[in-house]
C-alpha positions in Angstrom: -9.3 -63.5 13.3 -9.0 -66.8 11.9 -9.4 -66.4 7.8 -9.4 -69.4 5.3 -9.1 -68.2 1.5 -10.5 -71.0 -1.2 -11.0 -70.9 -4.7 -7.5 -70.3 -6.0 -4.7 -72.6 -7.5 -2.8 -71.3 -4.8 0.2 -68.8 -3.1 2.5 -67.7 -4.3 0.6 -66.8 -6.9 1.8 -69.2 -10.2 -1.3 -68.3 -12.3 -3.9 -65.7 -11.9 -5.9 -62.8 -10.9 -7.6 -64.9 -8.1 -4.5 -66.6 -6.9 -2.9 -62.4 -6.9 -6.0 -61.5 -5.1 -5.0 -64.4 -2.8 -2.0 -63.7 -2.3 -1.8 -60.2 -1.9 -4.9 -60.8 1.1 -3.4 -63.0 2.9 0.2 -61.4 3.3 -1.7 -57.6 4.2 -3.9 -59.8 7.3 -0.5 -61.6 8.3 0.8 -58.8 8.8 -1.2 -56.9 11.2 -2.0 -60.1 13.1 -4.5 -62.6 11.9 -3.9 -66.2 11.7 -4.0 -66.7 7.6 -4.9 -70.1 6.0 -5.1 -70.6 2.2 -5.9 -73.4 0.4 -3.4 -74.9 -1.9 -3.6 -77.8 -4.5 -0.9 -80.5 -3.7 0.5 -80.0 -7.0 1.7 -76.2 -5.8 5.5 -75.9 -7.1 6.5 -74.2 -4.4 6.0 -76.3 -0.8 6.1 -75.5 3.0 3.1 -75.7 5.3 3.9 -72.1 6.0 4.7 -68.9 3.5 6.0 -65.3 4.4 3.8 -65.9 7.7 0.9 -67.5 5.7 -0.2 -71.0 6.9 -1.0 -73.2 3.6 -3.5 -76.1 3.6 -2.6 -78.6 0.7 -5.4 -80.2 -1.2 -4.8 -83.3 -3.7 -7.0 -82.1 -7.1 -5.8 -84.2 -9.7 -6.6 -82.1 -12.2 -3.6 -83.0 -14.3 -5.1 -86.5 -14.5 -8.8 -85.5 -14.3 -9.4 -82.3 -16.0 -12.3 -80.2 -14.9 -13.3 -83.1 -12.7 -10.3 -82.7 -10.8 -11.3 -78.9 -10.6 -15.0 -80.3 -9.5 -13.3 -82.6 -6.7 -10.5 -80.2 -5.3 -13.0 -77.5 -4.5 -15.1 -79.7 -3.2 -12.3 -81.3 -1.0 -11.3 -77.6 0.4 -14.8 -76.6 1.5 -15.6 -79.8 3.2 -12.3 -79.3 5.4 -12.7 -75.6 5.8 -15.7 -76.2 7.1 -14.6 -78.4 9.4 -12.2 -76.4 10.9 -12.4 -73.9 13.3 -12.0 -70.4 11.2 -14.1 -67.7 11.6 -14.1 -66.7 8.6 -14.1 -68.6 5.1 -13.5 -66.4 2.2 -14.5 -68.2 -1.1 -12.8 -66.1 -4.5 -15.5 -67.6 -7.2 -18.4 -69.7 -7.5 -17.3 -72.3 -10.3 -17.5 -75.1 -9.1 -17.4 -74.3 -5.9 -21.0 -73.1 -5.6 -22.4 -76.2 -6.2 -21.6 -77.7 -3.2 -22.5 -74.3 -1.1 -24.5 -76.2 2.4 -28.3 -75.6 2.0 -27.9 -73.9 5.8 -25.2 -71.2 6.6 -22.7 -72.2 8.4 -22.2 -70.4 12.0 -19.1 -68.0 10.7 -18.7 -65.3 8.0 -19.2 -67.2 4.7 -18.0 -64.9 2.4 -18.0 -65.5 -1.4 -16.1 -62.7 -3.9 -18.7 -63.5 -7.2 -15.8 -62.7 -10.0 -17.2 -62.0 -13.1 -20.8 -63.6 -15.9 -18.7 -67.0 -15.7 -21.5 -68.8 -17.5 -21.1 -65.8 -20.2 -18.0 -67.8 -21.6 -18.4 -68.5 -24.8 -15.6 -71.3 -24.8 -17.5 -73.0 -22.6 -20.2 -75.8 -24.0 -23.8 -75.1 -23.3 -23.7 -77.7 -20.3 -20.7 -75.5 -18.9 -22.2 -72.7 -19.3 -25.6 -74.0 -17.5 -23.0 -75.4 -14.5 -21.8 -72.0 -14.2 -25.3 -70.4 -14.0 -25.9 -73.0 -10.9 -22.9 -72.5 -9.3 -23.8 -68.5 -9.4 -27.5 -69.3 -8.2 -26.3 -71.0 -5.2 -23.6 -68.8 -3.9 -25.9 -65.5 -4.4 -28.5 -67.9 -2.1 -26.4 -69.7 0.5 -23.4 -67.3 1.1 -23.8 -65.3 4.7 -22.9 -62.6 2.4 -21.3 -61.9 -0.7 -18.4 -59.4 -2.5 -18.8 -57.8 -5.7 -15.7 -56.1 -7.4 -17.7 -54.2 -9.8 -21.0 -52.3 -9.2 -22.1 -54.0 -12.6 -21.7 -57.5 -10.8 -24.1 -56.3 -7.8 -26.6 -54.9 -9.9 -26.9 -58.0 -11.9 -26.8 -60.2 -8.6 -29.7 -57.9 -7.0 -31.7 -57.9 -9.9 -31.4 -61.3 -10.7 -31.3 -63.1 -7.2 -33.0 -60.4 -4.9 -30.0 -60.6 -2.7 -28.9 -57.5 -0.5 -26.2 -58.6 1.4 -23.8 -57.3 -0.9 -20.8 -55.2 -0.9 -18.6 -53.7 -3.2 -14.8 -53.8 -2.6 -13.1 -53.3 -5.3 -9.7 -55.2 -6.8 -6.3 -53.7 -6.7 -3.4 -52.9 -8.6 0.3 -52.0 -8.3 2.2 -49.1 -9.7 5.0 -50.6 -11.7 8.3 -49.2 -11.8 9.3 -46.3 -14.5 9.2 -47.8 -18.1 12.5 -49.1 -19.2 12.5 -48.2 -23.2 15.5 -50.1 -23.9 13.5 -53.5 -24.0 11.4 -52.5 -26.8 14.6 -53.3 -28.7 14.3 -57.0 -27.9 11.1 -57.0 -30.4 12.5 -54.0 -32.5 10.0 -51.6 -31.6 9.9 -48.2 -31.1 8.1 -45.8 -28.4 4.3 -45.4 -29.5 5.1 -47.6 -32.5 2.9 -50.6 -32.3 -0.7 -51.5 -30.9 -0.9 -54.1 -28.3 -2.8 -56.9 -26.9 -2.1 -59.0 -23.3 -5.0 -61.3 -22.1 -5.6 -65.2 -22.5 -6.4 -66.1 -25.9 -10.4 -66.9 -25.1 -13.4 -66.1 -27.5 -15.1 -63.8 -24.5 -11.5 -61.4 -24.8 -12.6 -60.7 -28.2 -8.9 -61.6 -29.8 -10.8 -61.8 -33.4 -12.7 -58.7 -33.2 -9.7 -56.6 -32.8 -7.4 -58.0 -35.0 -10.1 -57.5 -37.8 -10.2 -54.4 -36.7 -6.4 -53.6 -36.9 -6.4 -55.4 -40.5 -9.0 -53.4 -41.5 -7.4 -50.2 -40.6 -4.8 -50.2 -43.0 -2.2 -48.8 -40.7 1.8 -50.7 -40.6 2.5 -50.2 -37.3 2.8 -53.7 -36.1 0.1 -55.2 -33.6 1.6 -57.5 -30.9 -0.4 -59.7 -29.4 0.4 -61.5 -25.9 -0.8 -64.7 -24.1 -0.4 -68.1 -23.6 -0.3 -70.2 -26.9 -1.4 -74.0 -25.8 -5.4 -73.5 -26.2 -7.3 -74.8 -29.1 -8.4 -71.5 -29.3 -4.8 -70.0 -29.3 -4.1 -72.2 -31.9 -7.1 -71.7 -33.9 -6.1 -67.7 -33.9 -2.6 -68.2 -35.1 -4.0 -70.6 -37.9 -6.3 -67.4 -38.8 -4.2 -64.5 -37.9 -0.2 -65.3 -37.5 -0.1 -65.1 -41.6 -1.2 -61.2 -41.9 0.5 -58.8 -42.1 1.9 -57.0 -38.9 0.2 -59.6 -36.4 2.9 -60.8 -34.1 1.9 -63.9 -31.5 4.6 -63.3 -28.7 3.1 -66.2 -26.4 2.9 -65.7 -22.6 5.3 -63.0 -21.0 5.4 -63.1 -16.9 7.9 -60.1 -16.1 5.7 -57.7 -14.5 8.1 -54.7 -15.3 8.3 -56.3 -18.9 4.7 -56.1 -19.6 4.5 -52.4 -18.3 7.0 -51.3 -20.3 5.0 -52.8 -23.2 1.6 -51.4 -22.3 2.8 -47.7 -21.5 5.2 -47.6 -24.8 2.1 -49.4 -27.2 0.3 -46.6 -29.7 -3.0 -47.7 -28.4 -3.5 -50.8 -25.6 -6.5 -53.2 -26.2 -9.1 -54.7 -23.4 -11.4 -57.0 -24.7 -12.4 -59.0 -21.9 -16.6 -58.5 -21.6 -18.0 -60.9 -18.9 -16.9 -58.8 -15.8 -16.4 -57.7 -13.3 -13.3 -55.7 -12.8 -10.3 -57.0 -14.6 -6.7 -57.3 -13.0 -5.4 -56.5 -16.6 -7.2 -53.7 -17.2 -6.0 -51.8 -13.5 -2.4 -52.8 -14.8 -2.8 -51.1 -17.9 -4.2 -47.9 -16.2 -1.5 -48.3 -13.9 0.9 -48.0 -16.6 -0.3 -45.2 -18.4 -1.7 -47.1 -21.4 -3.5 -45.2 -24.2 -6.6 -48.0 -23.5 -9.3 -49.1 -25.9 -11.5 -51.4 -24.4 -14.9 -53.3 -25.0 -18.2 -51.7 -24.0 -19.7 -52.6 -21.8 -20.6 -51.6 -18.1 -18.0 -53.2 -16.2 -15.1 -51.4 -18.0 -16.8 -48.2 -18.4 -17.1 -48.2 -14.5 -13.5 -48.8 -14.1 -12.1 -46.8 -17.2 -14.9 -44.1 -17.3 -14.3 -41.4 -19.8 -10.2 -42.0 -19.5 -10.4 -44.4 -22.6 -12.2 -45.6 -26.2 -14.6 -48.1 -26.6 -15.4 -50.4 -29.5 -18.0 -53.1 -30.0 -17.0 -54.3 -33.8 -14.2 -54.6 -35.9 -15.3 -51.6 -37.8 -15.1 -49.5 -34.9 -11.6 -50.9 -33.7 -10.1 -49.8 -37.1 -12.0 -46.2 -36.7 -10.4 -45.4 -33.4 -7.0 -46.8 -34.7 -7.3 -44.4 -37.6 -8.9 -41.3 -35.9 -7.9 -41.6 -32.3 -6.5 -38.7 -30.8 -3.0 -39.1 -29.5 -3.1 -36.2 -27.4 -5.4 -36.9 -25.2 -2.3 -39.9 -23.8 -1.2 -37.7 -21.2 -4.6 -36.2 -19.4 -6.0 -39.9 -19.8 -3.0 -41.5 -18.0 -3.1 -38.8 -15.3 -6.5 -39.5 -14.2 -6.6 -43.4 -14.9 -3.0 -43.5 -12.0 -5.3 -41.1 -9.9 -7.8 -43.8 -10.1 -5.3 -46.5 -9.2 -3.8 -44.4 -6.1 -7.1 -43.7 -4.6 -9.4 -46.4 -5.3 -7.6 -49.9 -6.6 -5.0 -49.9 -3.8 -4.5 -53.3 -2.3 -3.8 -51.7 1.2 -7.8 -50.3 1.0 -8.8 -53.5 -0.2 -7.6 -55.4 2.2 -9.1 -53.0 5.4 -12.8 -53.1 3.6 -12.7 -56.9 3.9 -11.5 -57.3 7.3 -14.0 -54.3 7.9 -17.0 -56.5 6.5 -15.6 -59.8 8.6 -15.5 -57.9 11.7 -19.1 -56.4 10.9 -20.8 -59.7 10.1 -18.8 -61.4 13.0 -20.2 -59.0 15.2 
């Protein structure tokens, strides 16, 4: 088959869960035979029309000089050449602001769009943003030849809301890092089991504040580490709030993989905040390395984390499970959450039930 993959910033992957999903696709179909397009920005660090077998179709976006409307332009750009080409597939990861620009009459080849998470949910985005997004998601559920939901909460919401059926759920997948390496605790003098921890961009729909009210207003002195990227006016506006108390530690972005498993298997308790859905890339990594995981309630995590976990929904909750959690319970939780991860969020099966759906709707 012929495959074109839109929506991301880009492979090798320099930024995301999108541009991982993209990545790790593209390579698996390579590999058994398909001919592999995706869609870079010009911008891309790394060059070369081709990569580890994968063809790469540069895009200008000028997003560094236009913002969002570079965003706006650059997807617009990819999906007017994709669909000029002659793929027979055309696999969209997102609707923003892709959707918008979604033809009003399917296109003769499997027009696939993976409908990420409640985008227009965002709370830093304005209310026009947040409108936008709503759009975008209206006309992808309505003009895709059929659509991928990575969560069963994300198909329920686009059934009931857009009385679409042609969905189906593959899930998103995850790697099992290699065994924890205690000895870089020691570059942030910590000890095994002796801090609480915190990876995710610093957004208000991640719930940041929530949970480090919580942890201040659980008294505890085990200190709380908290990483992500530090450039957002939102980032900022946390330090300015938080980087003062007590025990909160801002470490900024991290990238090392083996790092960042290290960190989440040897933290006391691991915090998910993200809410808008669907299934997080952060959150299979932290089952993946055998996190003690509390996480925010709502139905896309509990269908990933099930039982295996703790759920809050206020500060006052966060500091009750910090204070009365039960730390035994770290070893049967991690043993089912890697079960999980072994039998359901492997990339291998991910990558068979999409080229299962492209040969059923291209049949």
């Amino acid at each position: 088959m012929k495959i074109a993959i839109l929506g991301t910033r880009g492979i090798p992957n320099r930024y995301g869960g999108f541009e991982q999903c993209a990545e790790k696709l593209a390579l698996a179909w390579a590999k058994t035979g398909h001919e592999v397009t995706v869609y870079c920005p010009a911008e891309h660090p790394v060059k070369g029309s081709t990569w580890q077998g994968v063809r790469r179709r540069f895009i200008p976006s000028f997003e560094g000089r236009l913002g969002p409307w570079g965003t706006l332009l650059y997807d617009f750009l990819c999906l007017k050449d994709a669909l000029s080409a002659d793929f027979e597939v055309v696999l969209n990861l997102g609707y923003v602001p892709a959707g918008v620009f979604f033809p009003k009459r399917r296109p003769p080849l499997a027009f696939v769009t993976n409908m990420d998470g409640l985008e227009w949910k965002r709370r830093k985005w304005s209310w026009a943003k947040r409108r936008f997004a709503r759009l975008c998601e209206a006309r992808a559920a309505q003009r895709s030849a059929h659509l991928v939901a990575d969560n069963p909460g994300i198909q329920e919401h686009l059934e009931r809301t857009y009385g679409v059926h042609n969905i189906t759920y593959i899930p998103y997948g995850a790697e099992i890092p290699p065994p924890p390496e205690p000895t870089f605790l020691r570059e942030f003098g910590l000890s095994p089991y002796g801090f609480y921890l915190l990876i995710a961009r610093l957004e208000p729909e991640n719930n940041i504040a929530t949970i480090l009210e919580g942890y201040l207003r659980s008294g505890v002195r085990e200190p709380f580490l908290v990483v992500g990227g530090l450039t957002t006016p939102y980032a900022r506006e946390l330090v300015r709030r938080f980087a003062r108390r007590e025990g909160i530690r801002f470490c900024g972005a991290i990238y090392d993989y083996s790092k960042l498993s290290t960190l989440r298997h040897f933290a006391r308790l691991y915090f998910h905040g993200h809410e808008v859905g669907g299934t997080n890339p952060s959150l299979l990594e932290a089952m993946a390395a055998g996190a003690l995981i509390v996480a925010h309630d709502n139905v896309f995590n509990r269908y990933v984390l099930g039982e295996e976990g703790f759920y809050f929904s206020n500060p006052e909750e966060v500091a009750r499970i910090i204070r009365h959690h039960d730390q035994g319970l770290r070893p049967l939780f991690a043993e089912k959450n890697l079960a999980k991860i072994k039998h359901h969020y492997r990339w291998d099966k991910v990558s068979q039930a999409y080229l299962a759906l492209f040969k059923r709707l291209l049949n």
